[in-house]
C-alpha positions in Angstrom: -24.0 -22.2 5.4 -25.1 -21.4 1.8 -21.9 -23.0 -0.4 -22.8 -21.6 -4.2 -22.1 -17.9 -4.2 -22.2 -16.0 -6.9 -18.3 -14.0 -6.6 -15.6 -15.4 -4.2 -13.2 -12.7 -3.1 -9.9 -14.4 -1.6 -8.2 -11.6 0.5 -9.5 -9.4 3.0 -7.6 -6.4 2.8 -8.4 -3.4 1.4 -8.7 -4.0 -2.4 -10.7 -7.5 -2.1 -13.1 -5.5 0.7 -13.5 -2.6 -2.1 -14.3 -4.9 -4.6 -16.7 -6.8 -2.9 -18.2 -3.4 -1.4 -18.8 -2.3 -5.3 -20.1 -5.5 -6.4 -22.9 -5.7 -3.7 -23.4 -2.0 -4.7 -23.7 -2.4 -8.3 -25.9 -6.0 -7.6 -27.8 -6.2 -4.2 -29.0 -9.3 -5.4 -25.8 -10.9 -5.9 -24.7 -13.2 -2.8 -20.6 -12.8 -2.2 -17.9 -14.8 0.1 -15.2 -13.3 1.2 -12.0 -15.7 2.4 -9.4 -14.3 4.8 -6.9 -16.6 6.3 -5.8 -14.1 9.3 -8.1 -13.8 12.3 -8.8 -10.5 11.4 -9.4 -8.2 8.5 -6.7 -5.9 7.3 -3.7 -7.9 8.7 -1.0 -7.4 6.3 -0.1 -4.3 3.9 -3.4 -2.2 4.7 -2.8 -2.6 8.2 0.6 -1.9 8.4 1.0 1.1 6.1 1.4 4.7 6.5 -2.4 5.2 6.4 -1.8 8.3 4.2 -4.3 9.5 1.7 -2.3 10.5 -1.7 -2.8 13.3 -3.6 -1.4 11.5 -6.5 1.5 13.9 -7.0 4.2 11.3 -8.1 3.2 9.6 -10.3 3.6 8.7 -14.4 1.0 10.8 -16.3 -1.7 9.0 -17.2 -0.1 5.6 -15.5 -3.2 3.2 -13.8 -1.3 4.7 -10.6 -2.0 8.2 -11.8 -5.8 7.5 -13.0 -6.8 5.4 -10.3 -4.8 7.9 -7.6 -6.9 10.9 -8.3 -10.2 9.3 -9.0 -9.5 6.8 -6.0 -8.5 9.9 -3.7 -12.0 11.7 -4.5 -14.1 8.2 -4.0 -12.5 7.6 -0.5 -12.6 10.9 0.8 -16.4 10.9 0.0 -16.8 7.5 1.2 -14.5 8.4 4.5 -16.7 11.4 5.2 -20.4 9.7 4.2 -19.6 7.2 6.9 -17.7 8.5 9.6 -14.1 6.7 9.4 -11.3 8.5 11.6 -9.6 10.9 8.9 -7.8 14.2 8.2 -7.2 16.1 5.3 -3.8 17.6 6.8 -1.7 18.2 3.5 1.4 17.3 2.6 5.3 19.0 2.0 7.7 17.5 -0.4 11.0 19.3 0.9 13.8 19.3 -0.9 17.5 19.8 1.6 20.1 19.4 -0.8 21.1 21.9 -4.0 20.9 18.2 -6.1 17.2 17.5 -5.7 15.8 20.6 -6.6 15.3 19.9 -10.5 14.3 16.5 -9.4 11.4 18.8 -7.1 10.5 20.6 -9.9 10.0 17.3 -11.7 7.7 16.1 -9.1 5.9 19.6 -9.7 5.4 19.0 -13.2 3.8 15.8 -12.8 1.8 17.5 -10.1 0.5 19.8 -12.7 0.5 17.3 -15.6 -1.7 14.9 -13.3 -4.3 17.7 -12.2 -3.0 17.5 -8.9 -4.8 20.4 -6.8 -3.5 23.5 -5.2 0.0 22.2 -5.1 2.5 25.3 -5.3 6.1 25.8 -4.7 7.3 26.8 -0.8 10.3 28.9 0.0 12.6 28.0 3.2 10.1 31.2 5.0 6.7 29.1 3.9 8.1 26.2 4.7 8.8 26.8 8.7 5.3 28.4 8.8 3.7 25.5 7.9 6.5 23.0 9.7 8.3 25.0 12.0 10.9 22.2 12.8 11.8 21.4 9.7 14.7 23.0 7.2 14.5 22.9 3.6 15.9 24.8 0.5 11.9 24.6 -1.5 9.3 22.4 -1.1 5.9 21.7 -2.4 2.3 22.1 -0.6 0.4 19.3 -1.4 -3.1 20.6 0.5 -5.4 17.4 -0.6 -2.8 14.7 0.6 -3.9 13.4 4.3 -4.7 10.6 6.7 -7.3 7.9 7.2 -8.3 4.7 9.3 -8.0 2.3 6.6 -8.5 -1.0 8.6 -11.9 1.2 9.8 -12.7 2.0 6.4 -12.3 -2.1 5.9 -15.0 -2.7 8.6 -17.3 -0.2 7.5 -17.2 -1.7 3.8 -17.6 -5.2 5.7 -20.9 -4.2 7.4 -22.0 -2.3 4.1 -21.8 -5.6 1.9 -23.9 -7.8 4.9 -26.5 -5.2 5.1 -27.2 -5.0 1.6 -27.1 -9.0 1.1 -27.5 -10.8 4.8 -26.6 -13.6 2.8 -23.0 -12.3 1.9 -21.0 -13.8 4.2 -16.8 -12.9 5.4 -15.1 -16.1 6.3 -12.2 -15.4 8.9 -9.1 -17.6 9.7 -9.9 -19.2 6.3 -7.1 -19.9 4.1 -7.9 -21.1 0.4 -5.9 -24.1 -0.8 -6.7 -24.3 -4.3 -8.9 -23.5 -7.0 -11.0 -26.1 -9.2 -12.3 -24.3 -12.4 -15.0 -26.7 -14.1 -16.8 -24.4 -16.9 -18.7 -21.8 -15.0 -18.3 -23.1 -11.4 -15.2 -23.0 -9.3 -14.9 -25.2 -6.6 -12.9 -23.5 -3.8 -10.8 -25.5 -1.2 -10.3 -24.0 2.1 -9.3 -25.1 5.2 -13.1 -24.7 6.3 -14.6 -26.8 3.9 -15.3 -26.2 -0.1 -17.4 -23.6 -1.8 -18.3 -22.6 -5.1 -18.2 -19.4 -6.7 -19.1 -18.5 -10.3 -16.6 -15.4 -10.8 -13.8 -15.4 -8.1 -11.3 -12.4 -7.8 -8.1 -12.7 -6.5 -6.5 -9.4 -4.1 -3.7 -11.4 -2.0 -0.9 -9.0 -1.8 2.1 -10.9 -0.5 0.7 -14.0 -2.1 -0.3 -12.8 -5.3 1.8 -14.5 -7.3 1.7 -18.0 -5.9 -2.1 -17.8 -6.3 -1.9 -17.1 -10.1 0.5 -20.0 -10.4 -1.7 -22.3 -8.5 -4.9 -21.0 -10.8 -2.1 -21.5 -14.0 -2.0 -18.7 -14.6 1.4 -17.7 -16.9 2.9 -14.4 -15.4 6.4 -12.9 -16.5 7.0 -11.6 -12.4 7.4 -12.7 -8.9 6.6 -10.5 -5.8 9.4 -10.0 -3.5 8.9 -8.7 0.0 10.5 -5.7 1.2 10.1 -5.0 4.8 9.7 -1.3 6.4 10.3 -0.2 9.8 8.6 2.3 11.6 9.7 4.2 14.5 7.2 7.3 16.2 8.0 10.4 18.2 7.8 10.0 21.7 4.5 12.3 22.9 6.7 15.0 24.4 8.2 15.9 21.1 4.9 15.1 19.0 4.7 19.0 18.7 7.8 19.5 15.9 5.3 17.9 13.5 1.9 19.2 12.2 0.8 17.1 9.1 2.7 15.1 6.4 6.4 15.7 5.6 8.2 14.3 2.8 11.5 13.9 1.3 12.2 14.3 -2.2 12.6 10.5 -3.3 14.8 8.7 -5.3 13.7 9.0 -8.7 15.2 4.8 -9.4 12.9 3.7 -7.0 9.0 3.3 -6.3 9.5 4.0 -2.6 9.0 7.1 -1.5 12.0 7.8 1.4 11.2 7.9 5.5 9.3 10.5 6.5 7.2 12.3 9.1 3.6 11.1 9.3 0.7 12.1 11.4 -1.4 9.3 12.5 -5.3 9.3 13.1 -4.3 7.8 16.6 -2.7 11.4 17.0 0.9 9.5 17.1 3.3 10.9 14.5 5.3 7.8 13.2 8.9 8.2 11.2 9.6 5.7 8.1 9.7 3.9 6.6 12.8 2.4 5.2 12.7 -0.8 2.6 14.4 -3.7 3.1 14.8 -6.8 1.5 13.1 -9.4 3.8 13.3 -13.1 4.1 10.0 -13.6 5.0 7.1 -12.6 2.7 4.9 -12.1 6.3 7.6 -11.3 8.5 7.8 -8.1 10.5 10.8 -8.1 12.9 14.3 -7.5 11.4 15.2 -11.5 12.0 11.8 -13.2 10.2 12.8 -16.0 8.5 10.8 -18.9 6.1 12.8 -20.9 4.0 10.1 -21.0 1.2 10.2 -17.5 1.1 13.7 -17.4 1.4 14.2 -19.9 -1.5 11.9 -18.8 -4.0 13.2 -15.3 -3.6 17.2 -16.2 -3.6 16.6 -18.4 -7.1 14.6 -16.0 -8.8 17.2 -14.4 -11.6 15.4 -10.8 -11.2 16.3 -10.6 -7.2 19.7 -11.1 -7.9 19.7 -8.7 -10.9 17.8 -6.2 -8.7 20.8 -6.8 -6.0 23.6 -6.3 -8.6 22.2 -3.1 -10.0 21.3 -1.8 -7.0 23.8 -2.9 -4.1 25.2 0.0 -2.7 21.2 1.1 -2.2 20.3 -2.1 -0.8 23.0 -2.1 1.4 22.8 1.9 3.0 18.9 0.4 3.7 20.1 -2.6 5.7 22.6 -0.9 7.9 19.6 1.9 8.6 17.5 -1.0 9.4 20.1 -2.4 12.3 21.1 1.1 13.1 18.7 3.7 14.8 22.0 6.1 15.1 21.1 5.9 10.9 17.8 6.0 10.8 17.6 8.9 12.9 19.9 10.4 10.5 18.0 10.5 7.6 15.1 12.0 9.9 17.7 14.6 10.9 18.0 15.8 6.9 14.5 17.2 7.2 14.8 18.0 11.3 18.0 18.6 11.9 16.6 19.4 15.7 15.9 15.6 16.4 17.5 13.9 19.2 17.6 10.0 19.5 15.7 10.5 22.5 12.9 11.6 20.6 11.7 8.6 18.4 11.3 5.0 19.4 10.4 1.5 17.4 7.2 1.3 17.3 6.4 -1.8 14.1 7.0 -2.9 10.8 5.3 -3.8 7.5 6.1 -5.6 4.5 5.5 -4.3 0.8 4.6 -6.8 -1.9 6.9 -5.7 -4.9 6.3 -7.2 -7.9 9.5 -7.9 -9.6 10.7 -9.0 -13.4 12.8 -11.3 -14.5 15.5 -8.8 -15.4 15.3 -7.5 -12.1 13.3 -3.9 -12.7 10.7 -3.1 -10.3 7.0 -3.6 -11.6 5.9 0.0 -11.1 2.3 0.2 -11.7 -0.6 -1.8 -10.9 -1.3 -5.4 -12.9 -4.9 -7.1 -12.9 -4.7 -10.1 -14.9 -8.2 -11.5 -15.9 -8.6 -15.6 -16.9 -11.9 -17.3 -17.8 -13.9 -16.5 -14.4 -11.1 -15.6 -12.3 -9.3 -12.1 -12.0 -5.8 -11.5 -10.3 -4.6 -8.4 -8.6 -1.1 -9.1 -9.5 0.9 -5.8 -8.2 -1.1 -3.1 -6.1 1.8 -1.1 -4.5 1.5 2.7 -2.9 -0.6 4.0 -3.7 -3.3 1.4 -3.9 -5.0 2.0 -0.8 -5.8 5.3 -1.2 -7.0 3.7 -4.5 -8.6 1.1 -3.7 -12.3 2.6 -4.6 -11.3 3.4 -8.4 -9.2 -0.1 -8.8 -12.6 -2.0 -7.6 -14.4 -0.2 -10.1 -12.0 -1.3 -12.7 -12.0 -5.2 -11.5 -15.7 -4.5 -11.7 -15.6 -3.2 -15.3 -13.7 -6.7 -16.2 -16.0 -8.8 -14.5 
């Protein structure tokens, strides 16, 4: 196998794939590796998310999250359509059940508007059951271009793009890079397959972010902290009492967005999901446990600032997590119809949060570019849906 390439992407979700998927674009000439240490492409947080499509409602006007949403929404949806990848353009209610989160609905609204957001408009309790019949609400917003995709399919398909255009573009699986040996313009990678050289090599590790930057010494002022989400999904006989995408109004102190109802492309509507400090960067059952993780998480000063500010929070999360009576509960805000009987467990995921040292939650996206190496730093929600725009910026720095 060919060992000088000329980019090394480390990371085969969905950000490293759409990076390497512009960068054979932009230069069929160019020959690219990609490394992923899993068996399969996808593993982590693109395979374990809500595999929604955002509309970009939420977010801070002109934040990276709010460019890259829109502009990232429009790329995939053309990209999911051009090449046949399981989606749905099902739209999306925000409902709002209690008197108190109506002005912070109206604030969501705003942004809506502020960020170009299109055909979102207010829904009355009436509008509301004849788009979700089983679900109560005081208002709510229709957001008609949020929706649904395949994004581990959309992975493949950008795979197969980047060997077609250069056969000599190769995806390494169950390859795990151990370091990084930057001499001038060529950097020697070691992996548990052998070494390889790269002359530009970009970084898109997620729940390993962090510890790859450090290792490539690089100086950064956070430190990702896993928080783990659990799903559950309606059992098929009460798969009815949703139709698309339902939404509560979230809490406005944090990035997550609240449990909610979400139709799958498998036709499976799945309920969550909740966040929950985890002790394992990589663990998805409630018990997971590493002691690096563990460590490195518990002697950081900004976790235990994050705890201390936000306790009561973290602690309503973790007796939801151990308690479907509560999780079902929350559901019941929306759907007040639901019966325990009606959802099971179904899996988990974990979200990389990037976190400061004074314990605030790193909100937007951070790509962090050394001599020949760039560093996705922090790609929370919604980066999938933008992965096609954040590529293009990567792209732009290389």
């Amino acid at each position: 196998m060919k060992q000088l390439y000329d980019y090394a992407i480390v990371g085969g979700g969905i950000i490293g794939l759409a990076t390497a998927y512009k960068l054979q674009s932009k230069y069929p000439e160019k020959t690219i590796i990609i490394f992923e240490k899993e068996n399969e492409i996808g593993a982590h947080q693109t395979g374990r998310n809500s595999g929604v499509i955002h509309s970009g409602i939420y977010y801070k006007p002109n934040s990276y999250k709010a460019i890259n949403c829109k502009n990232g929404r429009d790329q995939l949806v053309d990209f999911v359509e051009k090449y046949n990848v399981k989606h749905e353009t099902c739209g999306k209610v925000i409902v709002a059940t209690q008197e108190f989160e109506i002005p912070i609905l109206e604030n969501i609204y705003e942004r809506g508007i502020e960020n170009g957001t299109p055909g979102i408009r207010f829904l009355n309790k009436q509008e509301v059951k004849e788009k979700e019949p089983f679900i109560e609400a005081l208002k709510a917003i229709w957001v008609p271009t949020a929706g649904i995709v395949d994004y581990v399919g959309m992975c493949k398909k950008m795979v197969s793009l980047v060997i077609e255009k250069q056969p000599e573009s190769k995806l390494l699986l169950e390859t795990k890079v151990k370091n990084v040996i930057d001499k001038k313009d060529i950097s020697t990678i070691k992996t548990t397959k052998g070494d390889f050289q790269a002359k530009e090599i970009i970084f898109c590790t997620g729940l390993e972010s962090d510890r790859n930057a450090k290792k490539d010494a690089l100086k950064i002022d956070m430190q990702i902290v896993g928080f783990r989400g659990d799903y559950y999904e309606l059992v098929p006989d009460a798969r009815y009492k949703i139709k698309g995408l339902v939404y509560p109004v979230p809490d406005p102190k944090f990035p997550f967005l609240g449990v909610h109802f979400t139709k799958m492309t498998t036709g499976a509507i799945e309920c969550g999901p909740n966040a929950v400090f985890t002790f394992k960067r990589e663990g998805y059952n409630r018990t997971s446990f590493s002691f690096k993780d563990s460590w490195e998480a518990l002697t950081y000063k900004g976790t235990w600032k994050l705890f201390f500010k936000h306790w009561r929070k973290g602690l309503e999360e973790y007796k939801r997590a151990f308690s479907k009576k509560l999780f079902v509960k929350e559901l019941q805000k929306m759907m007040p119809s639901l019966t325990m009987e009606d959802v099971v467990y179904c899996r988990a995921g974990v979200r990389a949060q990037a976190l400061d040292s004074e314990g605030g939650l790193v909100d937007d996206f951070k790509i962090e570019k050394t001599k020949n190496h760039i560093h996705v730093l922090n790609a929370p929600s919604p980066a999938a849906t933008s992965c096609l725009a954040i590529a293009d910026q990567i792209v732009e720095k290389i």
